[in-house]
LUMPA-551712 format. One record per residue (C-alpha): residue number from 0; x, y, z. Coordinates in nm, 4 decimals, m for minus. Example, Ala and Ser with C-alpha at 12.3 -4.5 7.8 and 13.67 -1.06 7.14 Angstrom:
2
num->0 xx->1.2300 yy->m0.4500 zz->0.7800
num->1 xx->1.3670 yy->m0.1060 zz->0.7140
// end
This chain:
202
num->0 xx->m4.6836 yy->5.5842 zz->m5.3024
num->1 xx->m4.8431 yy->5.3352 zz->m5.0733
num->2 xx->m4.7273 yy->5.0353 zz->m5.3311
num->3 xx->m4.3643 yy->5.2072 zz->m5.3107
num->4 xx->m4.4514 yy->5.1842 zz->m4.8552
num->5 xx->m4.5751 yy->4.7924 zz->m4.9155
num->6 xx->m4.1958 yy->4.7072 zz->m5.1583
num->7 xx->m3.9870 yy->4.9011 zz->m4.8492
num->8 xx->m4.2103 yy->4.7487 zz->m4.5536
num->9 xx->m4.1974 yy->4.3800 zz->m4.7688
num->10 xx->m3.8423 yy->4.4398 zz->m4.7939
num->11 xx->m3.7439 yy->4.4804 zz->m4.4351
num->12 xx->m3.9796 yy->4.2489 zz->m4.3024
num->13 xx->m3.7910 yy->3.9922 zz->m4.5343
num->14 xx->m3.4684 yy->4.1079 zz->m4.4389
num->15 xx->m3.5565 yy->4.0761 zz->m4.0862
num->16 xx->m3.7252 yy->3.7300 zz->m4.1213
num->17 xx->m3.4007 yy->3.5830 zz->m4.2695
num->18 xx->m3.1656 yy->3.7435 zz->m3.9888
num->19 xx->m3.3560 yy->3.6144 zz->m3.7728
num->20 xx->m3.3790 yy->3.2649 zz->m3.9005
num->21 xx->m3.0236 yy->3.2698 zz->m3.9691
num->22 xx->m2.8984 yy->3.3871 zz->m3.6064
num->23 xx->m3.1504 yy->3.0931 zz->m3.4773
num->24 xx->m3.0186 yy->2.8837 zz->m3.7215
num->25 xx->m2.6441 yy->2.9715 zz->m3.6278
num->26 xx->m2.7614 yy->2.8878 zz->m3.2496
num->27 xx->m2.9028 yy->2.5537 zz->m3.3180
num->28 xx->m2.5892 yy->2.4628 zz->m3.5105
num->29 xx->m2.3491 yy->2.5355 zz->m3.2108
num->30 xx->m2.5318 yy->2.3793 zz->m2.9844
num->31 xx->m2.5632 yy->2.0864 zz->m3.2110
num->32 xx->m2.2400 yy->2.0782 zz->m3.2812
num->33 xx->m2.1600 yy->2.0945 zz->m2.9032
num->34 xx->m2.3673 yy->1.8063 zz->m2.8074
num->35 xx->m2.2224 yy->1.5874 zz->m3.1271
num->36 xx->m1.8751 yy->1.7100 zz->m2.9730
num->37 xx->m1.9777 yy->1.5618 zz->m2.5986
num->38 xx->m2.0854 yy->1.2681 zz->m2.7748
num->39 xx->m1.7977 yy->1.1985 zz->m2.9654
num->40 xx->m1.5961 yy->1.2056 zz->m2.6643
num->41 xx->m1.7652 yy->0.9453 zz->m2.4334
num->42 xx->m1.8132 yy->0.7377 zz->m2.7116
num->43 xx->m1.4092 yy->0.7000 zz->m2.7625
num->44 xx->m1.4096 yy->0.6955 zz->m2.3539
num->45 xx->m1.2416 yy->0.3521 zz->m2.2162
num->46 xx->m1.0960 yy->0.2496 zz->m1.8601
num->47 xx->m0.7542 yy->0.3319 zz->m1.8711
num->48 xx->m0.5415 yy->0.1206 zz->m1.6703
num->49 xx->m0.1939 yy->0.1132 zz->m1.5277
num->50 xx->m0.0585 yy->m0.2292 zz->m1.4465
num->51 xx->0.1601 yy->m0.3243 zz->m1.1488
num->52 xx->0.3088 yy->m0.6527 zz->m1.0342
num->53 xx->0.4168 yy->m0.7273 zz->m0.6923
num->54 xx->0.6471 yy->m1.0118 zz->m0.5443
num->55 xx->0.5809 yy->m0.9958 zz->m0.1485
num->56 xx->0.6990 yy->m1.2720 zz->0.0787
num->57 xx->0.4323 yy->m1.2854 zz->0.3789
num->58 xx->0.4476 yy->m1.4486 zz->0.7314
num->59 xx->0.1523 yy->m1.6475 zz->0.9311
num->60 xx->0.1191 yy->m1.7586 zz->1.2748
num->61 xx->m0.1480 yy->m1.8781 zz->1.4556
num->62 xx->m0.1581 yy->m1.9851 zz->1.8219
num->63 xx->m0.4234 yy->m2.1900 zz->1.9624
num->64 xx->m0.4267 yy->m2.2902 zz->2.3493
num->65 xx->m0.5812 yy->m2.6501 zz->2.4549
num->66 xx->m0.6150 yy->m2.8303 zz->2.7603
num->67 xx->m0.7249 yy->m2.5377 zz->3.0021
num->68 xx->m0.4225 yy->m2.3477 zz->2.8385
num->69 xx->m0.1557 yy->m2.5587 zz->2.9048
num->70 xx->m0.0786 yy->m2.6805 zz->2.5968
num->71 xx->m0.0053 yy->m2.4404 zz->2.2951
num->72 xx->m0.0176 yy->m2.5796 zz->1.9409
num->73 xx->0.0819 yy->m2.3398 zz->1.6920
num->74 xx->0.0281 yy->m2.3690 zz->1.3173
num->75 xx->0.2605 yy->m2.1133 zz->1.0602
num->76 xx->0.3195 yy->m2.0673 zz->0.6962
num->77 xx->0.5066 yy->m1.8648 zz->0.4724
num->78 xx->0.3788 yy->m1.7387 zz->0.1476
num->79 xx->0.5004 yy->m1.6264 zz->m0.1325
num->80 xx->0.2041 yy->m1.3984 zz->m0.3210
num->81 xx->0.2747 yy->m1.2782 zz->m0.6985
num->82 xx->m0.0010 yy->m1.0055 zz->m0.7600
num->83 xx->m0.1049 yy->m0.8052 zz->m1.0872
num->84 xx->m0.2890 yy->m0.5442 zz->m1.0314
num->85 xx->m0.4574 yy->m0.2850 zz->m1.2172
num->86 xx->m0.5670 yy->0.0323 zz->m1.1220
num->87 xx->m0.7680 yy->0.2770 zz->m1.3469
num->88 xx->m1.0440 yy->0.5733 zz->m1.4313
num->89 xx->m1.3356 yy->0.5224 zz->m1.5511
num->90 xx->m1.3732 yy->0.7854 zz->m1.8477
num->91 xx->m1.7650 yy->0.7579 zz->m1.8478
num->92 xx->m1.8007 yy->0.9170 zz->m1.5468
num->93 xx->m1.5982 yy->1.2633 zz->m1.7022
num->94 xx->m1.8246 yy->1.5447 zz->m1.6788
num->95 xx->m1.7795 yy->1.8093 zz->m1.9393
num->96 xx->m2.0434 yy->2.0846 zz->m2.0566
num->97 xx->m2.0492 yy->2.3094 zz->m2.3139
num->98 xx->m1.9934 yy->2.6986 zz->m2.3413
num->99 xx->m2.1903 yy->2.8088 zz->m2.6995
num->100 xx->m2.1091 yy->3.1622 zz->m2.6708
num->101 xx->m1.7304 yy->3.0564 zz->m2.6256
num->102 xx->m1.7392 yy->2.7851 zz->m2.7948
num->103 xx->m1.5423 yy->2.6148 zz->m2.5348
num->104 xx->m1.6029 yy->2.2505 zz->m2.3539
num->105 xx->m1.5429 yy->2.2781 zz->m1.9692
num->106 xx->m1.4200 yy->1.9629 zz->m1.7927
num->107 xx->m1.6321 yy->1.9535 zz->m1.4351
num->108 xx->m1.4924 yy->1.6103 zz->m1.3179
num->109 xx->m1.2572 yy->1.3461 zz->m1.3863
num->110 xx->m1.3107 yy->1.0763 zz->m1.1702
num->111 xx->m1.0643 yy->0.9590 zz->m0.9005
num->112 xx->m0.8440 yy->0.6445 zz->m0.9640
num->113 xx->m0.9319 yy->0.2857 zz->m0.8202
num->114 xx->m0.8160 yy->m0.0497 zz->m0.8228
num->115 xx->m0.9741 yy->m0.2301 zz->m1.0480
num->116 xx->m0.8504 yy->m0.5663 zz->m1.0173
num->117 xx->m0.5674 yy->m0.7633 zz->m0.7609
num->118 xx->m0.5068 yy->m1.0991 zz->m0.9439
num->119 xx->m0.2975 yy->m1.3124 zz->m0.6684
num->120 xx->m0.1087 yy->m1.6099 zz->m0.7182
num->121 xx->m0.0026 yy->m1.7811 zz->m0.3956
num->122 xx->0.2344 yy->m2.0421 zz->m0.2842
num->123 xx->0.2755 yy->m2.1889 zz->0.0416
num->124 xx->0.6822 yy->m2.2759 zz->0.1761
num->125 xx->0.7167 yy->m2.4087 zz->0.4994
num->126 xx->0.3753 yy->m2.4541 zz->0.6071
num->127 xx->0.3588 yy->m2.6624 zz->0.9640
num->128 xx->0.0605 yy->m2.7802 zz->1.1116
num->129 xx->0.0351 yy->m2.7796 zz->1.4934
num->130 xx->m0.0277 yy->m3.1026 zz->1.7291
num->131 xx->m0.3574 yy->m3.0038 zz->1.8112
num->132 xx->m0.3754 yy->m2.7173 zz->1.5318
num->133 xx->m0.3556 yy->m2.7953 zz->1.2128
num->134 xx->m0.4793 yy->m2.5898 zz->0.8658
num->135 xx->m0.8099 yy->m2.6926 zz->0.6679
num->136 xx->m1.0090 yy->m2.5356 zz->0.3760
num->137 xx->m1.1184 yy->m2.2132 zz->0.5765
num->138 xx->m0.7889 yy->m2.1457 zz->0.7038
num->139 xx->m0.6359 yy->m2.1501 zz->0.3313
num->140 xx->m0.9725 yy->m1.9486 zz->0.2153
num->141 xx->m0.9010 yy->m1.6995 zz->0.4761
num->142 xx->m0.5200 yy->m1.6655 zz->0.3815
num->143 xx->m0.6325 yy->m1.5881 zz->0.0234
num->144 xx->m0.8251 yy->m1.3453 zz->0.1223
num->145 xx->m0.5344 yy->m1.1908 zz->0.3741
num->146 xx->m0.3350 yy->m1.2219 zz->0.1267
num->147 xx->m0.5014 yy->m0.9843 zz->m0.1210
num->148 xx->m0.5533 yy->m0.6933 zz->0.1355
num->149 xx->m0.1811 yy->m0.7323 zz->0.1807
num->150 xx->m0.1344 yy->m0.6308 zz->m0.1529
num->151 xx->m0.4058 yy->m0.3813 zz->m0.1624
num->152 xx->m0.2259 yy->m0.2367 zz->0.1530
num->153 xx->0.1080 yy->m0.2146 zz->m0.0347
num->154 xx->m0.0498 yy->m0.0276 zz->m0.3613
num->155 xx->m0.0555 yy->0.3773 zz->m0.1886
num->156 xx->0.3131 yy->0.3288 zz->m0.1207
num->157 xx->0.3994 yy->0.1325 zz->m0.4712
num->158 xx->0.3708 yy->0.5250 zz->m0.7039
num->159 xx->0.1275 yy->0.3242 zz->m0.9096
num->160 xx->m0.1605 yy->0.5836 zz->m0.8303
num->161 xx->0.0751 yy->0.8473 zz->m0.9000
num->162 xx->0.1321 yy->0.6983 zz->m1.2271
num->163 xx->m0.2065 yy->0.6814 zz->m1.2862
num->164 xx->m0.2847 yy->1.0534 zz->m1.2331
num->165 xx->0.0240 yy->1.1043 zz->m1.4446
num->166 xx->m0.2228 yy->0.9490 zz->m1.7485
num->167 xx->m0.5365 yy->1.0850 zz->m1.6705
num->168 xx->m0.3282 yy->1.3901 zz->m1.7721
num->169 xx->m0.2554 yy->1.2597 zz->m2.1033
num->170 xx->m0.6330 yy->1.2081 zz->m2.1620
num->171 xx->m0.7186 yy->1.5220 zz->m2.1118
num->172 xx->m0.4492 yy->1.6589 zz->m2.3552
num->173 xx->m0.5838 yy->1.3746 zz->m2.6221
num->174 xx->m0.9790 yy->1.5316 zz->m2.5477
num->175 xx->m0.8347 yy->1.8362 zz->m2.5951
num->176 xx->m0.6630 yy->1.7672 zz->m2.9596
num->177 xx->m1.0031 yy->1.5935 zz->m3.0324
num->178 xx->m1.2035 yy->1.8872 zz->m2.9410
num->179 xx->m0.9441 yy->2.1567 zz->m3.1209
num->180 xx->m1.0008 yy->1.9802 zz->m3.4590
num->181 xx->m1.3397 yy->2.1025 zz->m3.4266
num->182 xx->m1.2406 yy->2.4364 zz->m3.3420
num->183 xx->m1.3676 yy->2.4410 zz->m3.0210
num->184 xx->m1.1389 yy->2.4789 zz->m2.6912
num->185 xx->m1.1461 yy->2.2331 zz->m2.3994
num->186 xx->m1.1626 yy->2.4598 zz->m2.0210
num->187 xx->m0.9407 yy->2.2266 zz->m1.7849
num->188 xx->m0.8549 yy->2.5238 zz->m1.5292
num->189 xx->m1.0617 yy->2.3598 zz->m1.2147
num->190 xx->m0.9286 yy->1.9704 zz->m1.3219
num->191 xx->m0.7220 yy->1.7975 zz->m1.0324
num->192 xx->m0.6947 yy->1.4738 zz->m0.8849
num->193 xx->m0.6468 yy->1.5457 zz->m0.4743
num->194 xx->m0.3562 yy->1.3075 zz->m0.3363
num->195 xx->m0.6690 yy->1.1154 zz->m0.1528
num->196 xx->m0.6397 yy->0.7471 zz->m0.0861
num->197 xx->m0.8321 yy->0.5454 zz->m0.4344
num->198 xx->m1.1074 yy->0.3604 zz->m0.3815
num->199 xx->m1.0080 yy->m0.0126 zz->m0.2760
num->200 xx->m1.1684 yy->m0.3630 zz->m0.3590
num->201 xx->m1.4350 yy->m0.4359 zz->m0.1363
// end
């Protein structure tokens, strides 16, 4: 009788030894499998870009007074500035984690689109020097410089950050196929972009 106790007690103790290791077992494999999923998709992450080019025609004018203000010598240009520019997300910075019991990937953040470059090309058409005011290296330097924030201040109004939100979209949809061939579901119900101003080139 008590060896017939010992097979039953042997028994369930075995049968409960390899549920147990099996449900733990289960557990480490979803999370595993979560963490290889997370991993596959910032390893495939890149900075998407969307390119713009820009034609602007910009006037200078600069006034200088000499001889106790009596005299005014004024100095003016026109230029013509050619601009790419490219503005972009940086997919590294996506936040996702990972529901095991639902085996479902949650998107926390997407970052917000900034310019990433402003490549100007500029060229100078009626440029006058004044008597007593004439241009020299810092003056061209500075108009460089103007002539880049000019652009800069024409990208909000240009759709090109629209654009880009438009393809930050798309991502998501292609992380989503990614994770679905895994079985798992990607949670994008708190994603958006707010209509905020992008970051700008220092």
């Amino acid at each position: 009788m008590e060896i017939f106790l010992g097979i039953i007690l042997g028994t369930l103790l075995t049968y409960w030894g390899m549920s147990f290791y099996q449900k733990k077992s289960n557990v480490n494999k979803i999370e595993s499998q979560a963490v290889i999923l997370i991993e596959k998709i910032k390893s495939v992450c890149k900075l998407i870009t969307v390119e713009g080019d820009f034609a602007e025609i910009y006037h200078y004018e600069d006034t200088k007074n000499r001889f106790l203000n009596m005299i005014a010598s004024k100095k003016k240009a026109i230029l013509l500035i050619n601009a790419t520019v490219h503005i972009g997300f940086d997919l590294s910075q996506i936040k996702l984690e990972a529901n095991n019991d639902r085996q479902e990937i949650v998107l926390t953040h997407f970052p917000e689109p900034k310019i990433l470059t402003v490549e100007t090309d500029v060229k100078y058409y009626d440029k006058k020097d004044g008597l007593f005011n004439k241009f020299d290296a810092k003056d061209l330097t500075e108009l460089n410089q103007a002539s880049k924030k000019f652009i800069i201040n024409k990208i909000p109004e240009s759709g090109l950050l629209i654009t880009a939100k438009k393809e930050a979209f798309d991502t998501i949809l292609m992380i989503e196929k990614l994770i679905e061939t895994s079985g798992w579901k990607l949670n994008y119900t708190n994603f958006s972009l707010d209509n905020k101003e992008s970051e700008k080139l220092n």
